[in-house]
C-alpha atoms as a printed R data frame, in Angstrom:
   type eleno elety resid chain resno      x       y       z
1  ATOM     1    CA   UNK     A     1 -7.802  -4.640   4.374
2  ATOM     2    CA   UNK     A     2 -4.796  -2.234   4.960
3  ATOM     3    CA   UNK     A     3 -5.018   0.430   2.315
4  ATOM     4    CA   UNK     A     4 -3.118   3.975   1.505
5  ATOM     5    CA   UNK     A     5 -4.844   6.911   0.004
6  ATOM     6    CA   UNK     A     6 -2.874   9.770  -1.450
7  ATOM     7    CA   UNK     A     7 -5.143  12.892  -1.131
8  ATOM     8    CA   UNK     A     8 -2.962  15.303  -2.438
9  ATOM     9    CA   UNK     A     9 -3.879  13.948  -5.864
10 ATOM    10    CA   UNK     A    10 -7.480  12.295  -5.237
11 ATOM    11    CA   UNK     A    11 -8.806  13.691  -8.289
12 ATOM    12    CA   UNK     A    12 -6.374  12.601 -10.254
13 ATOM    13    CA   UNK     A    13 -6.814   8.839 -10.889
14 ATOM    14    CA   UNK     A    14 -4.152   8.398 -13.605
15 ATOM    15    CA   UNK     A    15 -1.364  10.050 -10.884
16 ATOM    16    CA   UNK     A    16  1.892   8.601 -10.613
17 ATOM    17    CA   UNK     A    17  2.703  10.384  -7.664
18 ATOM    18    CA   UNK     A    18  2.119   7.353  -5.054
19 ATOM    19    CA   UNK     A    19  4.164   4.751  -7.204
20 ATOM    20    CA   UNK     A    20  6.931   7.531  -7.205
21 ATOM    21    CA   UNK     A    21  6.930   8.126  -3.526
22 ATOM    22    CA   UNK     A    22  8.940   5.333  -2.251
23 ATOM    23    CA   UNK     A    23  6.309   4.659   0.612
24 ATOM    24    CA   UNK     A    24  6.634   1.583   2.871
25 ATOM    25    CA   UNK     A    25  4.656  -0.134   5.434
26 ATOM    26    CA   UNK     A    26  6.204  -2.049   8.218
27 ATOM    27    CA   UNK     A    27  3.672  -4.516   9.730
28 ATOM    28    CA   UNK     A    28  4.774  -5.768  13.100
29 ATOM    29    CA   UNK     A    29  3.402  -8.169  15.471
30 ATOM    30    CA   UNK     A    30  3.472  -9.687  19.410
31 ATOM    31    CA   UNK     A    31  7.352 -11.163  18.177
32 ATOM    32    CA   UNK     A    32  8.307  -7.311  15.764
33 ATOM    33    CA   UNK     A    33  8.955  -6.928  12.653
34 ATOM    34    CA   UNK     A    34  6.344  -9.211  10.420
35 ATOM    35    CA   UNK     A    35  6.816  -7.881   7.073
36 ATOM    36    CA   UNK     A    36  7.343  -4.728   5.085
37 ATOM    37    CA   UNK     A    37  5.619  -3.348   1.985
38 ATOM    38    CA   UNK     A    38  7.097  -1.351  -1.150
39 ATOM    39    CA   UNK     A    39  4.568   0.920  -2.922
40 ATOM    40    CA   UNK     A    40  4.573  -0.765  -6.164
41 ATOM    41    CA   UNK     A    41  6.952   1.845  -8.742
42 ATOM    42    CA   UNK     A    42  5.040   0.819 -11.523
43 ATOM    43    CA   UNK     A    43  1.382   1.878 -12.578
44 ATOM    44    CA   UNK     A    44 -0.624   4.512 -11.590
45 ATOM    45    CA   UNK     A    45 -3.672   5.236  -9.008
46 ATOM    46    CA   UNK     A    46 -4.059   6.993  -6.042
47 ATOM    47    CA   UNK     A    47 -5.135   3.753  -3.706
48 ATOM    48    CA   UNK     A    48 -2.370   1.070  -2.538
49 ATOM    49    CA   UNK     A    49 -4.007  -2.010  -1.317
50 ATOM    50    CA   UNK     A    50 -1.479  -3.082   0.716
51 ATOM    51    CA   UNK     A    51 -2.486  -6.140   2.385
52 ATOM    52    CA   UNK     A    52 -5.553  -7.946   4.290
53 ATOM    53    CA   UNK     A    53 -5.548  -9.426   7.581
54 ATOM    54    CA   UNK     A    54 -7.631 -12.083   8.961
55 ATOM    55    CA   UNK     A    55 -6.905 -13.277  12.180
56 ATOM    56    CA   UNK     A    56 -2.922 -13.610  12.413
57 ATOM    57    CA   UNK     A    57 -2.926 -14.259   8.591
58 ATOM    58    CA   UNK     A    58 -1.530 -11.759   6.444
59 ATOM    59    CA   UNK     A    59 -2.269 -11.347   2.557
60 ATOM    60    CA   UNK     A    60 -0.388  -9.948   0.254
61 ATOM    61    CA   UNK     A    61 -2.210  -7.543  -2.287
62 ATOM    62    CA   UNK     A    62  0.718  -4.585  -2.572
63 ATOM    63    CA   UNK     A    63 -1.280  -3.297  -5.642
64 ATOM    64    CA   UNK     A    64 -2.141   0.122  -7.112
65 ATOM    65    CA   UNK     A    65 -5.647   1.245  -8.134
66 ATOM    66    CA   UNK     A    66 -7.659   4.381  -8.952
């Protein structure tokens, strides 16, 4: 599981910080580019589950949480 963590606000569980930062992953494989991820701009938390991998599978999860 591929997750971000925004320390800056760690304490804050109710920050809107991470859905207003406009972060993206880029996931590429053997071939490039696979897929990219948008921070989700609505909720709140300062976790972004961003997606699992098993194998060469990738799930999408691209949600927030506290």
């Amino acid at each position: 599981t591929y997750w971000v963590k925004d320390f800056t606000n760690r304490d804050n569980t109710n920050s809107t910080a991470l859905s207003r930062s406009g972060a993206r992953v880029s996931v590429y494989n053997s071939e490039g580019l696979a897929k990219v991820y948008y921070v989700p701009t609505s909720g709140s938390g300062t976790r972004w589950n961003v997606f699992t991998l098993n194998g060469e599978t990738i799930t999408d999860v691209n949600t927030l949480a506290p």
